[in-house]
C-alpha positions as CSV (number, residue, x, y, z in Angstrom):
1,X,-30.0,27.5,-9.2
2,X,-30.4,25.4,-12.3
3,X,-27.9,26.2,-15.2
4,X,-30.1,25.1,-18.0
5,X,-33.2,26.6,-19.4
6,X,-35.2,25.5,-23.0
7,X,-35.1,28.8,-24.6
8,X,-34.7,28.0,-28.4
9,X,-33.0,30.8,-28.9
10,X,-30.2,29.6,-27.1
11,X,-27.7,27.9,-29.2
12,X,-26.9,25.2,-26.8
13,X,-30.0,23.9,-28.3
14,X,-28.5,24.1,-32.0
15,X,-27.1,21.5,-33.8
16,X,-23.5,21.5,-33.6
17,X,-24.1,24.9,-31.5
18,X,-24.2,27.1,-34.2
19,X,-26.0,28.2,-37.2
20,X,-26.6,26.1,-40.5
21,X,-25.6,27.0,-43.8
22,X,-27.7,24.6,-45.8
23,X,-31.0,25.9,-45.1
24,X,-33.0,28.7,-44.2
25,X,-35.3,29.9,-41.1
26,X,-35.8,28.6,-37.5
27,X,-36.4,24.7,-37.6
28,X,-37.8,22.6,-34.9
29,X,-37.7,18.8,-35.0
30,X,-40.4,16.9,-35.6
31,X,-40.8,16.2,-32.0
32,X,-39.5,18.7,-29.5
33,X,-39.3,16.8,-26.6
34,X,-39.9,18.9,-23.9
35,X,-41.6,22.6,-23.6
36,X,-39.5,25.2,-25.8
37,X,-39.4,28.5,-24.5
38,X,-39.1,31.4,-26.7
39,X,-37.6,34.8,-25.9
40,X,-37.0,36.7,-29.0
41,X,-37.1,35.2,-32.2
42,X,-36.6,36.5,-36.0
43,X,-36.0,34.6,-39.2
44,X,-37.2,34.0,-42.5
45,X,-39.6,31.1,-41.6
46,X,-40.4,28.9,-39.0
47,X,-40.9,25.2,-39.3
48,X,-42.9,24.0,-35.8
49,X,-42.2,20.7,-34.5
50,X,-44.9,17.9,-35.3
51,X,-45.2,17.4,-31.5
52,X,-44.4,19.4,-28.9
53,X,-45.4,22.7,-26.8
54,X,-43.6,26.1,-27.6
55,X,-44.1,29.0,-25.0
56,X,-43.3,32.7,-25.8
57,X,-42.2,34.4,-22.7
58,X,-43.3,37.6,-21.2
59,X,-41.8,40.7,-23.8
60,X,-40.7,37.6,-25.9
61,X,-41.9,38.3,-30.0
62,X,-41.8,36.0,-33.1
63,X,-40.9,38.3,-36.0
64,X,-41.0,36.9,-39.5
65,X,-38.3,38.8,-41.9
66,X,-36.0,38.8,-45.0
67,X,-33.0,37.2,-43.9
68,X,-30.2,34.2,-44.4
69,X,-29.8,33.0,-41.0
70,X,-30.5,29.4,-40.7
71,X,-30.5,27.2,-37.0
72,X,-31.7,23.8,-36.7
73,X,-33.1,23.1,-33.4
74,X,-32.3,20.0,-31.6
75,X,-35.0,18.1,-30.0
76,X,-34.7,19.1,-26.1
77,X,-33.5,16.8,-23.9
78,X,-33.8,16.5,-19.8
79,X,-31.1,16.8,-17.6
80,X,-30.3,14.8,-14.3
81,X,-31.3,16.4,-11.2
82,X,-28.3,14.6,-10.0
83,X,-25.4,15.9,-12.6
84,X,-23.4,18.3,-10.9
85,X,-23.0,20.1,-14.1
86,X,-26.2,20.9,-14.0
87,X,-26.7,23.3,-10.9
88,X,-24.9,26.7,-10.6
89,X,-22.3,26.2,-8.2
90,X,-19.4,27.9,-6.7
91,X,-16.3,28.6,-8.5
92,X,-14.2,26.8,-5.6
93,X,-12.8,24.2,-7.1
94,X,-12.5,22.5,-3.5
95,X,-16.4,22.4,-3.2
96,X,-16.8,18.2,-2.9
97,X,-19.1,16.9,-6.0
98,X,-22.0,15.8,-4.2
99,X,-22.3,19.6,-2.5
100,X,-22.5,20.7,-5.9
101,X,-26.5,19.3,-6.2
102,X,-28.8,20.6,-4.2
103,X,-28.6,19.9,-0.4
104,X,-31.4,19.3,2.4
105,X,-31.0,22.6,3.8
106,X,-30.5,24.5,0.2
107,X,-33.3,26.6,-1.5
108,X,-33.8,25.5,-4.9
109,X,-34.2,28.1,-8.4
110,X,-35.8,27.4,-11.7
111,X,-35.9,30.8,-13.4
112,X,-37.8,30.0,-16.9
113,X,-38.8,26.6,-18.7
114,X,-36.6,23.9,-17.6
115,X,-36.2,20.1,-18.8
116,X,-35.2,17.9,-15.6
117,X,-35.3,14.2,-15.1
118,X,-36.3,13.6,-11.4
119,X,-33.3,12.4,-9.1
120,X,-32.9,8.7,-8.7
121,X,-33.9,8.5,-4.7
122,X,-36.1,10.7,-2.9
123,X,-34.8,13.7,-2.0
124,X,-35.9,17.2,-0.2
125,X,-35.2,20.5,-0.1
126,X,-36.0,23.4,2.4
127,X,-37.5,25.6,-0.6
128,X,-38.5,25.4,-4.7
129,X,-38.8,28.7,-6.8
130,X,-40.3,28.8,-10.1
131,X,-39.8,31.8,-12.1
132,X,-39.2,34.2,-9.1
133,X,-42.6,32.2,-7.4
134,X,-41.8,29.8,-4.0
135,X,-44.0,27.3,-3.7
136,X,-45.2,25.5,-0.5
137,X,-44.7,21.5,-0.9
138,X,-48.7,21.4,-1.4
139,X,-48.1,24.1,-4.2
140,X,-45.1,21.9,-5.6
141,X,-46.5,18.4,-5.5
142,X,-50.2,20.1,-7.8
143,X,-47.1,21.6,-10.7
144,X,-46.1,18.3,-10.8
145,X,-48.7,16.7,-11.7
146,X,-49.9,19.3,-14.3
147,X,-49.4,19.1,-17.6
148,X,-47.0,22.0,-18.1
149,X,-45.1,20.1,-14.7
150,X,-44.8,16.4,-16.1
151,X,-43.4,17.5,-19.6
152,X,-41.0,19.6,-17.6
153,X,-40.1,17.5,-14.8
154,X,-40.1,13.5,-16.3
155,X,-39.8,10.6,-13.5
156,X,-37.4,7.8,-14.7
157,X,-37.8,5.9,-11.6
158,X,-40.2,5.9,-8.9
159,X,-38.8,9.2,-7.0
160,X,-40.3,12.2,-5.3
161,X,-39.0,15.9,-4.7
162,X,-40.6,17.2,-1.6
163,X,-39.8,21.2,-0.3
164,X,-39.4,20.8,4.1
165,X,-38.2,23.9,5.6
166,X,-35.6,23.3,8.2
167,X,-32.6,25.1,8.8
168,X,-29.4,23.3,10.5
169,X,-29.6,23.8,14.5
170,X,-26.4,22.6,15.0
171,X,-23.6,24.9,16.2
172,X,-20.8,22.3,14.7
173,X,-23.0,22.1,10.9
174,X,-24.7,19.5,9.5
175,X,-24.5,17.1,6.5
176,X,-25.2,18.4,2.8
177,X,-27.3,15.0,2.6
178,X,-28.5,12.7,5.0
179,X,-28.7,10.0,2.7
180,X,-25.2,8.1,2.2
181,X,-26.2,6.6,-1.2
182,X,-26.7,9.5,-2.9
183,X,-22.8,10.0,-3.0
184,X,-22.5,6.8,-5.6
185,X,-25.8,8.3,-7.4
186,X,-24.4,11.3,-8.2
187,X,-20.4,9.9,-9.1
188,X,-22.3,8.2,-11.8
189,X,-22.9,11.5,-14.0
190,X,-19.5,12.8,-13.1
191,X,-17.1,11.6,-16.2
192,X,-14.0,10.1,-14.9
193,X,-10.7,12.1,-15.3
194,X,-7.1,11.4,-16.0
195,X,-4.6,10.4,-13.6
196,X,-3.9,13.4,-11.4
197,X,-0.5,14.4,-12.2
198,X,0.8,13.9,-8.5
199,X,2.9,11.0,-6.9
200,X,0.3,10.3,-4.4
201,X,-3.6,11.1,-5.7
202,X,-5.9,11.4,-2.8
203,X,-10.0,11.2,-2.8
204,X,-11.5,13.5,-0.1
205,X,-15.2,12.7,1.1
206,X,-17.9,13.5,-1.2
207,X,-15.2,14.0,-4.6
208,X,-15.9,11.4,-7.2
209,X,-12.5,11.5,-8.9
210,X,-8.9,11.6,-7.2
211,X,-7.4,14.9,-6.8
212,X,-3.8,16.0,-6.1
213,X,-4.0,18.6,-2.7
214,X,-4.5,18.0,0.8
215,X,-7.1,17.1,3.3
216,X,-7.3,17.9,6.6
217,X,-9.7,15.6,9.3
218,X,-10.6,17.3,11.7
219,X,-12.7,15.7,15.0
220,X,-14.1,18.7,16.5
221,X,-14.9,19.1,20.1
222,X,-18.9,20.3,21.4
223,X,-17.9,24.1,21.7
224,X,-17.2,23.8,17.7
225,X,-18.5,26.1,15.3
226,X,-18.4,25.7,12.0
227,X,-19.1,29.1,11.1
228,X,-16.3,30.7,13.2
229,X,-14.1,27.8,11.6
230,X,-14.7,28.8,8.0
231,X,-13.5,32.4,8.9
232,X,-10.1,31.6,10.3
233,X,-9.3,29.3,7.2
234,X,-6.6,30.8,5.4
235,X,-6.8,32.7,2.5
236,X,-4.4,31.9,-0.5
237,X,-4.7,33.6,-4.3
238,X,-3.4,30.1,-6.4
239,X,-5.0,27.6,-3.8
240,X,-9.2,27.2,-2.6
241,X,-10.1,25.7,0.6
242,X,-13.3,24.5,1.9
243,X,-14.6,23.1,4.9
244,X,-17.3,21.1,5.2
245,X,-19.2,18.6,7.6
246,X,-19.4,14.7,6.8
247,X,-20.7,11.5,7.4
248,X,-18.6,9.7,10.1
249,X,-19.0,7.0,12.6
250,X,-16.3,7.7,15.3
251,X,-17.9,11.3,15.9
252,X,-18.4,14.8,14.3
253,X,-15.7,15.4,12.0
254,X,-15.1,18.2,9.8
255,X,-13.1,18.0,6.3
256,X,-11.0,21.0,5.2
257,X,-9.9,20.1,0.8
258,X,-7.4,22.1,-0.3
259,X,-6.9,22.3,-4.1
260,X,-5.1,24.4,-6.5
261,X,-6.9,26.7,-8.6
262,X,-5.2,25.5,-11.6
263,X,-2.2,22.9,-12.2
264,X,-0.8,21.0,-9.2
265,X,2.5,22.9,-8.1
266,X,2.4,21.4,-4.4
267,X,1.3,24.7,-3.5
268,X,-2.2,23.1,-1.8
269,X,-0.1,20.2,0.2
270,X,1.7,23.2,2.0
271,X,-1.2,24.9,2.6
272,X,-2.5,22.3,4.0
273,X,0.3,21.0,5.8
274,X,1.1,25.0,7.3
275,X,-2.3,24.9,8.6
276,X,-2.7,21.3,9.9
277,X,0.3,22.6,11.7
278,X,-1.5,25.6,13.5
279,X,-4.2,23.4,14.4
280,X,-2.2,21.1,16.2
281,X,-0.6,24.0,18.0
282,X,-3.4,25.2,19.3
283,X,-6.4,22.8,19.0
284,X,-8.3,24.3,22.4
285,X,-8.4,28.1,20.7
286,X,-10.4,26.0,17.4
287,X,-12.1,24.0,19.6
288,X,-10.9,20.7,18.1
289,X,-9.7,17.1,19.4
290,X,-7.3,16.2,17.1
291,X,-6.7,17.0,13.2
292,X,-5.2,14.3,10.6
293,X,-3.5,15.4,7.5
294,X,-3.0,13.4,3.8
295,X,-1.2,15.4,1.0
296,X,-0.3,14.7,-2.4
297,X,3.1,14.6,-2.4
298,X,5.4,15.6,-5.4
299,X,4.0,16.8,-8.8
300,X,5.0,14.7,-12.3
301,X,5.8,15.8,-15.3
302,X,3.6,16.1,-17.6
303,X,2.6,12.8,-19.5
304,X,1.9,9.0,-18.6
305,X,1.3,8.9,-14.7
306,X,2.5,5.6,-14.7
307,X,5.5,5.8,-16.7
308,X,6.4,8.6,-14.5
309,X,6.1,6.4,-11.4
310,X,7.7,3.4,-12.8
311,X,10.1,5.1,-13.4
312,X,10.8,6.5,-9.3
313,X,9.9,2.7,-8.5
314,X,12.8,0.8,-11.1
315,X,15.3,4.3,-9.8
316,X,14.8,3.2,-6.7
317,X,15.2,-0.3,-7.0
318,X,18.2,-0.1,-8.9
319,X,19.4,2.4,-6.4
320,X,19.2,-0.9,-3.5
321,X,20.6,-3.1,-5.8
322,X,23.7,-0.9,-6.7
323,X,24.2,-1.2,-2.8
324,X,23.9,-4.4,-1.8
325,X,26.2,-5.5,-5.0
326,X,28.8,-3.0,-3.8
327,X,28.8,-4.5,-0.2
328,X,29.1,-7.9,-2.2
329,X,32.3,-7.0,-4.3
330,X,33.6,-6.0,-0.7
331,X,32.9,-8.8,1.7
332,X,32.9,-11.6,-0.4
333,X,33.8,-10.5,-3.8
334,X,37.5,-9.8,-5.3
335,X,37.7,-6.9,-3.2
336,X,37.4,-8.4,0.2
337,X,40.8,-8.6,0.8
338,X,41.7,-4.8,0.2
339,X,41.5,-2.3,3.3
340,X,39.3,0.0,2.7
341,X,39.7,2.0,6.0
342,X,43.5,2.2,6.1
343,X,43.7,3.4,1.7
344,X,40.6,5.6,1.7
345,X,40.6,7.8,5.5
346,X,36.7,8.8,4.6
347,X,35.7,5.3,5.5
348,X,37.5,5.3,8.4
349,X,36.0,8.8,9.4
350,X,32.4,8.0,8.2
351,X,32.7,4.2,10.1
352,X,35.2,4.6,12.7
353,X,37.9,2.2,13.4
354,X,37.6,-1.3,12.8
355,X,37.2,-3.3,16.0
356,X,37.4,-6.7,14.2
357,X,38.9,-8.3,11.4
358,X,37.5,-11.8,9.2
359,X,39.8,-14.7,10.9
360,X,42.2,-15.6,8.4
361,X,43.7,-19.4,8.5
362,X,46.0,-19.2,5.5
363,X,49.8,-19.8,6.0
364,X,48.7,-21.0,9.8
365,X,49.9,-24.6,11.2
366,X,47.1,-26.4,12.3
367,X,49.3,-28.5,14.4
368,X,50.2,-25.3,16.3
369,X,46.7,-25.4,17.6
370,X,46.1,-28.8,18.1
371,X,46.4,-30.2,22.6
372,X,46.2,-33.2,23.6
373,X,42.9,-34.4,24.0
374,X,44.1,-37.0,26.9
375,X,45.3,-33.6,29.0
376,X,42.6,-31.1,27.6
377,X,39.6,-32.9,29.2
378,X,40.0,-35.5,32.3
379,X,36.7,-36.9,32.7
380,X,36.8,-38.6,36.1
381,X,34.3,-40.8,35.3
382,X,35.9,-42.0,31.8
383,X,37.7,-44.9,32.3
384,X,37.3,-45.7,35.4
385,X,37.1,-49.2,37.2
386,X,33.7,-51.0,37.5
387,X,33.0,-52.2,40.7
388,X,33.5,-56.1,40.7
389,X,33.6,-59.0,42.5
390,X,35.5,-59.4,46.4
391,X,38.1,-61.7,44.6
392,X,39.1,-59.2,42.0
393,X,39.0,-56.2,44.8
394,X,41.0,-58.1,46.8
395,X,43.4,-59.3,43.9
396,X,43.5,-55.9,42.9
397,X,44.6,-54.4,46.5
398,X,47.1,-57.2,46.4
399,X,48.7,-55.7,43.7
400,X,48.8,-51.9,44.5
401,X,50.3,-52.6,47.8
402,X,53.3,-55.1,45.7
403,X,53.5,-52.1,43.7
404,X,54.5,-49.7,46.4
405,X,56.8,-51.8,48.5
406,X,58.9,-52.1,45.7
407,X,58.7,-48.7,45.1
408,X,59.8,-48.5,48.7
409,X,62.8,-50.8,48.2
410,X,64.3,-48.7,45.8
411,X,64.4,-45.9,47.5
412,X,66.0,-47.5,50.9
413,X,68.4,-49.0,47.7
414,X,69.6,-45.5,46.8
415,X,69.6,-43.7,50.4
416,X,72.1,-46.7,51.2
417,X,74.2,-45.7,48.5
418,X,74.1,-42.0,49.2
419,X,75.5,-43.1,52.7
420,X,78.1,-45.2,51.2
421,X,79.5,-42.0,49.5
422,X,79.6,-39.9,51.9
423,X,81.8,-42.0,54.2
């Protein structure tokens, strides 16, 4: 149902919203805008717009009498078909924006004299009322093009609003909109809010704005229904839940936002996480292939989002560097001669025994270690004879076999003088 009607009795169509002191009687601007509609109204005088349409209602009365009362109306201005705000909604503050305008399958309420700017794409409805009157898109389509239609419904761009009755005959749901464009269409009326005051904002499908909560993705199987699904979602007094179908490419998915009534308290992320867990538990009795979960995390203070996390980050960073300078002062610093594990018996309980120690070379000789490199390493190809000529062998031979008769001589020397002893 549309929110807004052009009754000029209303003060939502006052200046500043309230009466004037600094004048007298019910005046209109000088142009009105759009049609005013009049329910009851009684003042001193009445100044009428210079241009403009004003309708009196059925039971509604202009009374002229003494009085002090003073309101000056403002000139009447549409609204977007498009702006949330706009359209009577629910109070679940998990309801995505662009649900919050009127979807294909919805059936559509003006209840008096409205002011609407048509949407900026095509769009289509299953049904339009008028004042307690639904009209056929024939029926529609003439209003529209009547006088009393085009000052209440103005066209921007080149649009159309068309009624097509069609229900959803899917078991699993269907899509609030079958147009994906609409989403960026309608984010554009939607002001943009403050950083959410969680560690990690997420943005479910179809929300213009990051929220602090939970989301569950569901991919549902082909015995899924939606309806059944709805009533076995949780109930929780400080946190709403919604479920809705959306656009995706890998399948029918389903999106279950959960969102706290009121301030973030990390209430909705265990919500959320509780009941991702029951799904996963049992995904055959919901008739679902698999579920994936994104919460919020931790709530901040209250204040500058980003202080607040620049202020985890540079804890946590100075956190690591504390560390790795106190294994510094240990192993390579002053310290790295003192023993830890033997003074202080928690590091030896938390680390266990040492099963090495740093080599040492101080007060070492280095001559202790030191071989001979002729007897450590006989290469038998290192220093050895080249072949050469027959001459040289033969020279060579000559000399080896010298060399061993005289060694052969000495020893018949010194068994001769053995003998000559013993006798």
């Amino acid at each position: 149902m549309w929110k807004f009607n052009n009754d000029v009795s209303n003060p939502i169509h006052w200046e500043n919203g309230s009466e004037s002191k600094d004048c007298i009687g019910f005046i209109f601007p000088d142009i009105l805008g759009s049609v005013g509609s009049i329910s009851q109204l009684i003042a001193a005088e009445v100044t009428l717009p210079s241009m403009g349409e004003l309708e009196i209602q059925n039971g509604g009365f202009i009374e002229i009498s003494n009085g002090k009362k003073c309101a000056r109306v403002k000139e009447i201005v549409p609204k977007h078909w498009l702006d949330p705000k706009n359209w009577e909604s629910s109070d679940n503050v998990a309801v995505p924006d662009v649900e919050r305008v009127p979807c294909t399958y919805d059936d559509v309420s003006f209840p008096s004299a409205v002011a609407v700017y048509y949407p900026e794409l095509p769009v289509s409805v299953n049904s339009i009322e008028i004042r307690g009157v639904k009209l056929s898109n024939t029926q529609w389509q003439n209003f529209l093009q009547s006088d009393y239609g085009i000052e209440q419904f103005q066209m921007l761009t080149d649009s159309r609003i068309t009624v097509a009755q069609k229900t959803c005959a899917l078991k699993s749901g269907c899509r609030c909109h079958l147009k994906e464009e609409i989403m960026e269409l309608v984010c554009e009326h939607v002001p943009k809010n403050e950083s959410p005051l969680c560690f990690h904002p997420i943005r479910p499908v179809g929300f213009c704005t990051d929220i602090c909560g939970g989301i569950i993705l569901a991919d549902v199987g082909p015995a899924f229904s939606l309806e059944v699904f709805k009533q076995r979602l949780p109930k929780n007094e400080y946190v709403d839940i919604y479920a809705s179908k959306i656009a995706s490419r890998g399948g029918q998915k389903v999106q279950i936002v959960f969102v706290e009534k009121t301030t973030y308290t990390e209430r909705s992320q265990k919500e959320a996480s509780k009941f991702h867990a029951t799904l996963m538990q049992d995904l055959e009795r919901y008739k679902l292939k698999g579920a994936l979960l994104e919460i919020s995390g931790i709530s901040l203070p209250q204040g500058t989002v980003g202080a607040a996390v620049l202020q985890i980050v540079f804890g946590t960073l100075i956190g690591i560097l504390a560390i790795f300078f106190t294994l510094y002062i240990i192993y390579v610093g002053p310290l790295k001669d003192y023993d830890f594990r033997s003074r202080l018996p928690i590091v030896e309980l938390l680390f266990g025994k040492r099963k090495f120690s740093k080599f040492e070379n101080e007060g070492v000789s280095m001559a202790a270690s030191m071989v001979s490199l002729e007897k450590s390493f006989d290469n038998p190809m290192y220093g050895a004879i080249e072949p050469s000529t027959s001459n040289e062998a033969f020279t060579l031979m000559e000399e080896r076999s010298q060399g061993k008769k005289d060694d052969l001589d000495v020893i018949e020397d010194v068994h001769d003088t053995d003998e000559d002893c013993d006798a």
